[in-house]
Each structure stands twice: as C-alpha cells, then as structure tokens.
N, C-alpha and C positions, 0 to 999 in steps of 0.2 A: 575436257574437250567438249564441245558441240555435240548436240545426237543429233539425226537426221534419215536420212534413208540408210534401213542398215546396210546397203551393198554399196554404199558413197562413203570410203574413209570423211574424217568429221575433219571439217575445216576449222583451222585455229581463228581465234579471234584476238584482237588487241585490248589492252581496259585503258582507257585514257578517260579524262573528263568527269570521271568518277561513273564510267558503263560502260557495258560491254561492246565492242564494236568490230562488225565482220567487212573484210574488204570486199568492194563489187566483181571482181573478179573470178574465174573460178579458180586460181589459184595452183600454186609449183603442187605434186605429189612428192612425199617424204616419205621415205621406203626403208621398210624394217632390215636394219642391216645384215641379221642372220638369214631370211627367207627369200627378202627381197618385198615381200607384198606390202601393198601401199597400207598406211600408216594412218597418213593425215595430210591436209595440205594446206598450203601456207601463201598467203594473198602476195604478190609480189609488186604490190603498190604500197603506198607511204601512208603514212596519217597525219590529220593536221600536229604538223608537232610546233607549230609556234604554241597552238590553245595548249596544248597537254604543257608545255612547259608554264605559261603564265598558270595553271591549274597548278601546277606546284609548287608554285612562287606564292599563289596569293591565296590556295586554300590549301595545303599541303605544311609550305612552311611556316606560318601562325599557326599552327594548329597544332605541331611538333614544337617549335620556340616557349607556347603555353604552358607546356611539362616541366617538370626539373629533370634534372640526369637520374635523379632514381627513378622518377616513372618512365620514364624513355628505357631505362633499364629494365622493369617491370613488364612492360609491353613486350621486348623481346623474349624474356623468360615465359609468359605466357604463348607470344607465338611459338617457340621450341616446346613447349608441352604441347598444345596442339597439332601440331604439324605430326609428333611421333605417336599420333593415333591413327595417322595413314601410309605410316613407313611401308605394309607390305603392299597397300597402292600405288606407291610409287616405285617399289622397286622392279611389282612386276611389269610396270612400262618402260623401266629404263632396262628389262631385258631386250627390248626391240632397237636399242641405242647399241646394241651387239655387248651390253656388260654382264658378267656375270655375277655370282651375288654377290661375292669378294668386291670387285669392281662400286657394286651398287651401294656397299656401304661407306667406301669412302666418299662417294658422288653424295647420298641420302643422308646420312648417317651423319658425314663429316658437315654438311651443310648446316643441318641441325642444329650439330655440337656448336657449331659458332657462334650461334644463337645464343644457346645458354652462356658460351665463357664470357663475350658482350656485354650479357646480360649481369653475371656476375662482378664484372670489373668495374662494372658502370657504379654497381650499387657499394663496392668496398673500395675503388681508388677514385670516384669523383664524385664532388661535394652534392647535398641535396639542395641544388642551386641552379641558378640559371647562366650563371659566369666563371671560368674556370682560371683560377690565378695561377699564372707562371713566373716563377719567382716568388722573392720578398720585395716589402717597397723599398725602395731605395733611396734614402735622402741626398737629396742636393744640396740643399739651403744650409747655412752654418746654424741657423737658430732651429733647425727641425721642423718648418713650417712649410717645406715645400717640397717636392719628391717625386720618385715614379713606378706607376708598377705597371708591367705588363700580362695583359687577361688576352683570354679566347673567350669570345662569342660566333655563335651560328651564324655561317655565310648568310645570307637570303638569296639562293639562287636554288636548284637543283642539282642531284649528284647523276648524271648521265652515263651508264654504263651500258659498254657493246661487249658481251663477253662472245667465248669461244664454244665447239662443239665439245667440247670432250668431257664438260663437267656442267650439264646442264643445270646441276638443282644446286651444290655446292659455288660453282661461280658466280649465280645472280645471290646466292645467302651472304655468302664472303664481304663481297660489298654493301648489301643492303643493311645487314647489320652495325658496323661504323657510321654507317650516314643514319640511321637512327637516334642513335646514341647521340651524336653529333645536333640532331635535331634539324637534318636536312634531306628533303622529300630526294626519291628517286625515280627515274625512270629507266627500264630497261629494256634491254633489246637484246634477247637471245640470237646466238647462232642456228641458223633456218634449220640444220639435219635436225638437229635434237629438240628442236622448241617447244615440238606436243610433250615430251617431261616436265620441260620449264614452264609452260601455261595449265598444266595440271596441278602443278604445286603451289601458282601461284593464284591459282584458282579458290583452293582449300584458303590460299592468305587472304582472299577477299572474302570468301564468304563467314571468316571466321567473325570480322570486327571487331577485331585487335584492336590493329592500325586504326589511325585515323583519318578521316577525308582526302586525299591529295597525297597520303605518305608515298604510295607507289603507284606507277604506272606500269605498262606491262606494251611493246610494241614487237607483233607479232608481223613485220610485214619489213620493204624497205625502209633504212632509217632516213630517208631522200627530207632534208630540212632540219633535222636536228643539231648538226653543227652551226649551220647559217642562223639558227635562232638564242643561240646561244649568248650568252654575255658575262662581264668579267665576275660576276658574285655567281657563276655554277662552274661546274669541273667535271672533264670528262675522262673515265677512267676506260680502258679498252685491255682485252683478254687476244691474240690474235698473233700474225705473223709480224715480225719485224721491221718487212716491208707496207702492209696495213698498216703500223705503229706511225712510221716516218713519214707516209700520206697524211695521215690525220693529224699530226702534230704540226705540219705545215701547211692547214689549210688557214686561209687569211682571216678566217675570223679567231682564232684560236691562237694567232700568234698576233693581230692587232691589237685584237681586245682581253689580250693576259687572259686568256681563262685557263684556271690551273687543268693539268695533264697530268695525268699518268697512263702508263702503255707495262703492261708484263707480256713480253715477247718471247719470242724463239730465244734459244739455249741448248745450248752443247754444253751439257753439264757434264763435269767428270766424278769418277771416285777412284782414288789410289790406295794402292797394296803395298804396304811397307815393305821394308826388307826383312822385317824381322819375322814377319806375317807366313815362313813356310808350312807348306804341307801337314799335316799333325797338329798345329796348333789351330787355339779357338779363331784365331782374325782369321785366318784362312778359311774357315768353314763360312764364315760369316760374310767375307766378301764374295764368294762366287753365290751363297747364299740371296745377298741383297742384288746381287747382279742378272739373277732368274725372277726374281720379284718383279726391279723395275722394267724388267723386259714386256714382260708377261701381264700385270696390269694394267687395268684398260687396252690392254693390248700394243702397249708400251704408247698410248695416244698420252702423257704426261708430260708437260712442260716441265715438271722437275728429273722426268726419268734419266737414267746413266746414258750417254751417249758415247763418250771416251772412256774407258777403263784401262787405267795405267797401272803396268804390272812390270815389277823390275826383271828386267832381260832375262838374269836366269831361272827365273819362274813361268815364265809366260808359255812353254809347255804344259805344265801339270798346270797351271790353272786354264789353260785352253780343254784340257781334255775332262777337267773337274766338273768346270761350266758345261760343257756339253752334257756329259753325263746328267747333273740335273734338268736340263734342258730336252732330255728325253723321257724324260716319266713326264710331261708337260699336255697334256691330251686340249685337244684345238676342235672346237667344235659348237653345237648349238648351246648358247646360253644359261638356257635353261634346264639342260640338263646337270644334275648335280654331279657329275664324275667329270664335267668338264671343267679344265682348270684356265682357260685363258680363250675367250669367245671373239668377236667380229671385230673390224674395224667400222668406223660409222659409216663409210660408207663406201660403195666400190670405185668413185673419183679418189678417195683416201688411201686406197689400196693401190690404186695407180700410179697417185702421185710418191708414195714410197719408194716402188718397184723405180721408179725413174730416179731418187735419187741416191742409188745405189751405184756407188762409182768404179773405177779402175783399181784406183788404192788401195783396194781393200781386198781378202781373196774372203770367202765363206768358207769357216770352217765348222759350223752345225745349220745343219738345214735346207731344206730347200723349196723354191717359190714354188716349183713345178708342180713337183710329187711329194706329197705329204696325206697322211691320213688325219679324217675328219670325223667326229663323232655326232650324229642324227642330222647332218647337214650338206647341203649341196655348193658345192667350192665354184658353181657357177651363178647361181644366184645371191648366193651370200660372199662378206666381204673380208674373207679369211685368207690369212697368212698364219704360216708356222714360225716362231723365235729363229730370228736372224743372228745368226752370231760369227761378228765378221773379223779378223786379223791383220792389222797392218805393220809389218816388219820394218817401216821407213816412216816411222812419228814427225820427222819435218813436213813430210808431203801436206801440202795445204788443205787436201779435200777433207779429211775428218775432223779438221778445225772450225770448216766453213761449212759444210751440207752436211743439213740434216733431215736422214730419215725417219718422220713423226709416226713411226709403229715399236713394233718388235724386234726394233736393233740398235744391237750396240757391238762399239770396237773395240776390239783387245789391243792395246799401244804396250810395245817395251820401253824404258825409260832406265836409267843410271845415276842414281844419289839424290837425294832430296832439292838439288837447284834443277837439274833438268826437267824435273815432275814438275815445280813450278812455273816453268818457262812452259814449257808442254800446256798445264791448265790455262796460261795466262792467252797461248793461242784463239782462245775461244770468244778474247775477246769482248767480255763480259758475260755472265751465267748465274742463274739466282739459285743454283749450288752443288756443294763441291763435298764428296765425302775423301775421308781421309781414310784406314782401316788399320789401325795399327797399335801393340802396346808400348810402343818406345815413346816417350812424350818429349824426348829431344826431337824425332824426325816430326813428329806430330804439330810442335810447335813451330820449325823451320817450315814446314806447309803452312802451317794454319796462316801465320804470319806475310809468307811470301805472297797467296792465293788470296786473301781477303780483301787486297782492294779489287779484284776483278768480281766476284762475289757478293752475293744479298745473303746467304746463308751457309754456312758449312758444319758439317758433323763430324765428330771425331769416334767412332764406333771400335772400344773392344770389347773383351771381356767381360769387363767389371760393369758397362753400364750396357751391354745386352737388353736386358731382359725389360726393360725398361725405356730403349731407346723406342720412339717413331717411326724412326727408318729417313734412310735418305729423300724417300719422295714426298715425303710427308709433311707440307707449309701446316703448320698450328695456328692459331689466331692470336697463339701468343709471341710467333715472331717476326720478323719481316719476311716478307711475300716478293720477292721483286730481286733486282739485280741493276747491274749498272752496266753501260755500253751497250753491245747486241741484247742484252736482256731488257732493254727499253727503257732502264734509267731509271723506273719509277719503283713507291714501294706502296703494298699495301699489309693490312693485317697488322702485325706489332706491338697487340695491346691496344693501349692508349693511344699511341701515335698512328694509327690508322683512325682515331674518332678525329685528330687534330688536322690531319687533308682536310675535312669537310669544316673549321673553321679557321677565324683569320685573331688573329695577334696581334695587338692592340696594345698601343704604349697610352696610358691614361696618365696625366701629372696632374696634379694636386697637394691637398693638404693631409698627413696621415688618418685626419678624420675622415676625410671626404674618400678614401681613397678605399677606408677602410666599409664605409657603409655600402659602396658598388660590388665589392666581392665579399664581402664576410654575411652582410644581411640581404635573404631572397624578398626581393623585390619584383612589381610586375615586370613582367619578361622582355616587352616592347619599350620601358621606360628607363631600363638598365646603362643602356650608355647612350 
C-alpha cells in the first residue's frame, strides 16, 4: 500500500500501463472488519482500460508468446518462491479481512501453492515449445500425403478477471497462474472490501521482476470500460454472485463479439451422510466433523462451503445434537488472537446481508444472532456472527434449495434412500460440489453417479482415504473449479485444462512433414502458425 500521512489510512493504487496509478478522488474507506477502523481507501472511479488492455495485447502478450511453456513455467516457480518470503506480511493484513490464521492460509498459502503446481505441470506435462499438440496427425489422403492435426496456440488478447471478496490473494493467483502458463497477460480487478491484500501482494509481484512487461495489470478502482473494450481474442473470467454472472455474460459486447466467459457463482453445495454412516462409526465422526469446518472457515464466506447437509431421517437427531456440540467449543472473536477459532465476516453489509437471508424454513437449532459470546472484540463494530446451524424437517420446501446464506450457515435436510438424496442435491440446481460421506461404495456410487451432472466437483470421504483427503471445500489446481447451472457454467483450475481457456484450437492440414516441423520443432514464437 501507499504511505502518506500516518493518521490518512493509505489509498490503494491501480498498476496499469506498466506504473503505478492513484485515482483523483479521495476515494470509498475500507474498514477493518474485526475493529471497524479504516483500513485503506479505494478510488471509486475507473482507469483508462481501453490503454491497459491494448498494454497487454501488445506489450504483455509478445513478451509472454516469446517463452516456451517451460520458462513460462520457470517464472511461476520463481514467483511462488518469492512471494513465500512475505507470507507472514500478508497474512498479518489479511487479519483485517476478519480471517484468522487458519483462514489465511488457505487464502495465502493456497494461492501460492498454485503457483508452484502451474509451475510444475508446465515443466513435466507440456512440451518445451511454443505449440501444444492435441491429438495425433490424422491422415486423410490414401497415399499419406495429406492430413490434420489439431494444436493450441496463445489467444492474443488478455485474460480479464473480476474476482470476489472472500479470497483476495488465492482468487487473483488461481487465475493468473493458467494465463501465464498459457502465455496470456492479465489484468485484474479485485473485490473493493479486501483489495488492500490484493494490491499488497501484487505489489511484492511487481517489484520482484519475475513477470515480464505487460504480464499483469492490477485495477484498484471501478472496472467502468473494461467489458466495452474487450474483443473476441480476450476472455473474461468473474468470481461473484449468480446474478453479477448473468449481467455480465449478457452484456453486448460479450455476447456479440464471442469473447470467451467464464463466471464461478453462487452454490448451494451439499454433502450427504450415508446410511451406513451411524453414530460410533469413523463417517460419522468425519461428517459433522467437515460440517464445523465449512461453517466455520472464512467464516463460512466459501463458495465451496456445505450449504445443505443431507442426513437420513433417522439420524438427523444425533447428528443435530453431534454438530452442535462441536459447534460449541467454536470461540468467535478477534482474529488475531490465537484461541480464536473462527473471526469476522468482511464486512458489516455482509453480515446484514446474511442475517436477511435467513428464512422461515428453517428453525435454528445451534446459535444465536443476538447473544453470543466474543473474544477481545466488539460485536458492534466488528462484523461477527456465531455458527448458524439451521434445521429443516420439510426438504421439498424451496427455500434451502434457492437462498443462500454466504456466512456461517448451514441446513440440516432429512432424506430417505440414495434417489431422494439425489433428487434433493439436484435441487440446487447446479453446484461446484457435493460431498458424499460414506463406506458403502454401492450408496457412494448411486450418488456419485446421480449428482454429477449437476456438479463440477464431488468427494467421496471415509475412512480409508481420511487422512489424506482436502476436504470438501478445498478446489486444488489439480481439479475443476467451477460447476454447471447456478454455479455459473464455467470451469477453472483442472490442470491443464485451465492453461487451455486462455488458448484456441487450431485444425492445421497439411503434409506429415510440414505438420510435423510446426509442433515437434521450437520455432520463433510469432512465426509458428
């Protein structure tokens, strides 16, 4: 951040055009979600974003297209060592984002890590080239002289990402690392609560000179131009509500001029408790277990966290009473204190907006908004809720299908035999994932199977792979990101197939010679096809 008058929180600044740039304004205040006191503040005017985009078209992406995938992989590997030389700088700013340290290392920590796996995938599953062949060539011709093969090359446009509040450092790495690899500059635009983490971090990425000229841009302000400048060789990717998704996916330049999309949105994710799963045994420990996690983390602000928890009818007492019980050793309070185990919501409009959509359907059976105890914190300035833990005896009722409360709640649903769970999950709709919890791999499969086309991702969690498992909220860079229907359709992360959004696919025909010297031998980068 800015220094300036120390009694002036420090105004963020944009990096566009290859410098730093402070908006004229004096700018929104952005208030520390546990204390309340101002933070930083954030220009609430635009930047030219037609320049910052041609800057990444024509200094940015030459400059990345120049590499091969192993140094483009090289680069990331070196930016994740750098970066975790200021992990405990960032994380003590993202305690003002209300996370605690748990919280910060999935935010911190997990961002990083994407870096390296990137980094590593780049260098052992794609050639050290500048053209990536998909398929073999394919002969046409009867004499073998004529054929087709299909390559990926780098867009030449920009990868435009608007992410969300809830994962400042993690959301903008997530993306930037595929469009690297990809060899396609970006430019990003944090959500305004959290953005002094995200322009601290991406601060450290500037000053390091990793990247090279144009790779990223950073807009700290409104993004007012960035779609209208957009064109069909860039793609915009968006972290955000459902209803943001489906504004921006149909604004006219976006759906005139094809420029690819993706949107990961809202999600009423579930996880179901087998039949077999009673009391005494390990699933059961393990689902009210994961079920206090995703509450409880980030303050349940996770687009992957459990929204529905489907519990077969005759369990749904002792695991109501199981859940609570761990939901009472749960201490709700400042940060950064270390005994606290689940801190703020980012902000007190967040806390609002929770509190409002908490419906009729549902009764509370652990907690409460009102009165609850806080540790080193003021529940008037700061943007604290205690683990919501709600009950709905009537799983047709539409509302737990349809709203969702984006904190520390989740419903307990009864359900009866392995079709009605699926019909139950498939309410939501689409959801980028669905845990299962169970050792019967008949029931396991009958879910997996039913639930997967409404799903980007699903885990089947017992025993045996415990100790070892991520956990249900946990997107890796090694799988899909994303979900289908209400979950916004899109996917990111997946390996490889997250470098391949940011390039296009290319049917080349030819002769096996000719066919073979464009992807087998590195060639200048610009001359390739």
């Amino acid at each position: 951040m800015t220094e300036g008058d120390p009694l002036v929180a420090a105004k963020l600044q944009s990096y566009v055009n290859g410098d730093w740039y402070t908006g004229p304004d004096e700018g929104r205040a952005l208030f520390d979600a546990a204390t309340g006191e101002e933070v930083a503040r954030i220009s609430t005017q635009g930047v030219d974003a037609e320049s910052a985009l041609r800057y990444a078209r024509e200094v940015g992406g030459p400059a990345l297209r120049a590499l091969s995938f192993h140094q483009r992989a090289g680069l990331l590997k070196a930016l994740g060592k750098h970066l975790t030389q200021y992990t405990a700088e960032f994380n003590e700013l993202s305690t003002r984002t209300g996370a605690t340290a748990r919280d910060s290392a999935f935010d911190v920590d997990g961002g990083i890590a994407v870096l390296f796996v990137y980094g590593s995938k780049g260098a052992k599953e794609l050639p050290d080239g500048f053209v990536l062949p998909d398929g073999d060539f394919e002969q046409v011709g009867k004499a073998g002289t004529f054929g087709v093969r299909h390559v990926h090359v780098p867009r030449h446009g920009a990868a435009v990402s608007i992410n969300a509040f809830n994962f400042p450092v993690w959301g903008m790495l997530e993306k930037l690392a595929p469009a690297v690899l990809a060899g396609v500059p970006s430019v990003i635009k944090p959500a305004s609560q959290t953005a002094y983490l995200t322009e601290l971090v991406f601060r450290r990425i500037i000053e390091s000179g990793i990247l090279p000229p144009g790779t990223v841009q950073l807009v700290c302000g409104r993004p007012d131009g960035l779609l209208d400048a957009l064109t069909g060789q860039d793609s915009l990717s968006i972290t955000g509500s459902a209803t943001t998704a489906q504004t921006l996916r149909s604004h006219p330049v976006i759906t005139s001029r094809a420029v690819r999309f993706n949107a990961e949105a809202d999600s009423l994710n579930f996880s179901m408790l087998g039949p077999d799963a009673v009391p005494g045994t390990p699933e059961f420990d393990l689902f009210t277990k994961a079920l206090v996690t995703e509450m409880t983390v980030k303050a349940g602000q996770k687009c992957t966290a459990i929204r529905r928890a489907f519990v077969p009818s005759a369990l749904i007492d002792e695991v109501a009473e199981a859940v609570s019980a761990r939901l009472a050793e749960v201490k709700v309070g400042n940060p950064s204190d270390p005994s606290v185990s689940m801190g703020a919501l980012a902000s007190l409009g967040q806390r609002a907006e929770v509190l409002q959509a908490l419906t009729g359907a549902a009764k509370i059976v652990h907690g409460d908004s009102e009165h609850f105890e806080l540790v080193d914190a003021d529940r008037e300035r700061g943007a604290f809720l205690p683990p919501l833990l709600l009950r709905c005896d009537e799983p047709g009722r539409a509302e737990p299908h349809e709203v969702e409360a984006f904190g520390p709640v989740s419903t307990l649903l009864p359900y009866d035999g392995a079709a009605q769970g699926v019909e139950l999950a498939a309410r939501g709709e689409g959801s980028l994932v669905g845990s299962i919890v169970t050792h019967d791999p008949d029931f396991a499969r009958d879910v997996v199977l039913g639930a997967a086309p409404w799903h980007g991702r699903l885990l089947v969690l017992d025993r045996e792979d415990a100790k070892e498992s991520t956990g249900h909220g946990s997107p890796l860079p090694h799988t899909t990101h994303g979900g289908p229907g209400r979950a916004g359709g899109g996917e990111e992360l997946g390996g490889i197939r997250g470098v391949l959004h940011h390039m296009q696919r290319t049917a080349v025909q030819g002769s096996p010679a000719l066919l073979g010297a464009l992807t087998d031998v590195p060639a200048a980068p610009e001359a390739q096809l």
